[in-house]
C-alpha positions as CSV (number, residue, x, y, z in Angstrom):
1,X,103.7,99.6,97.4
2,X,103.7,97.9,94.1
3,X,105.0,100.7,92.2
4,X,108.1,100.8,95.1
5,X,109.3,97.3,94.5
6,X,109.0,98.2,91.3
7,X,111.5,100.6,91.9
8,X,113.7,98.5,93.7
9,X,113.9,95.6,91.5
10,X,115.0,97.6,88.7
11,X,117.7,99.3,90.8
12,X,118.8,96.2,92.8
13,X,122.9,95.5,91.4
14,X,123.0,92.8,89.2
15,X,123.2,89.2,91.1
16,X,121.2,90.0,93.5
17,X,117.7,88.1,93.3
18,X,114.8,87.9,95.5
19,X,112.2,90.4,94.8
20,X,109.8,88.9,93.2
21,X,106.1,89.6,92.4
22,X,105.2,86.8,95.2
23,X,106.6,89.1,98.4
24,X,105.2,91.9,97.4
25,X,102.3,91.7,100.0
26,X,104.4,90.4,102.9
27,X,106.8,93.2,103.0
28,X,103.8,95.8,102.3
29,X,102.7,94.3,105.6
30,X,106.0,94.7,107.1
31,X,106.2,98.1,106.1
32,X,102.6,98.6,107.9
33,X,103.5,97.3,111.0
34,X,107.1,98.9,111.4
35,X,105.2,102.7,110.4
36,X,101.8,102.4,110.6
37,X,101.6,106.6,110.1
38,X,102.0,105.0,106.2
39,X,98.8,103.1,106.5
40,X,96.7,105.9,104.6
41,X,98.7,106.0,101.6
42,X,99.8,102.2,101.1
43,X,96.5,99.7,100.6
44,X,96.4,96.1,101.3
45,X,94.1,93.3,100.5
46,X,92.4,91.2,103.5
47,X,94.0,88.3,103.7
48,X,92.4,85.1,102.3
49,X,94.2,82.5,104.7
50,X,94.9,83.0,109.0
């Protein structure tokens, strides 16, 4: 997942801001629950907080 954003960020036109290193867990998340089929390639941490 990391190495995606990755991907994005450097692609993204120029202006546009918003991906940042601090989202990169919530939309990993998002990605999981939209196609869970995904869930064996793309790990996530257990969350610390509810």
């Amino acid at each position: 997942m990391k190495a995606l954003f990755e991907a994005l960020r450097w692609s993204r036109p120029v202006g546009v801001k918003g991906l940042n290193n601090n989202y990169t867990a919530l939309y990993a998340r998002r990605l999981l629950a939209a196609h869970p089929q995904w869930a064996s390639v793309i790990e996530v941490r257990r969350r610390r907080t509810p």
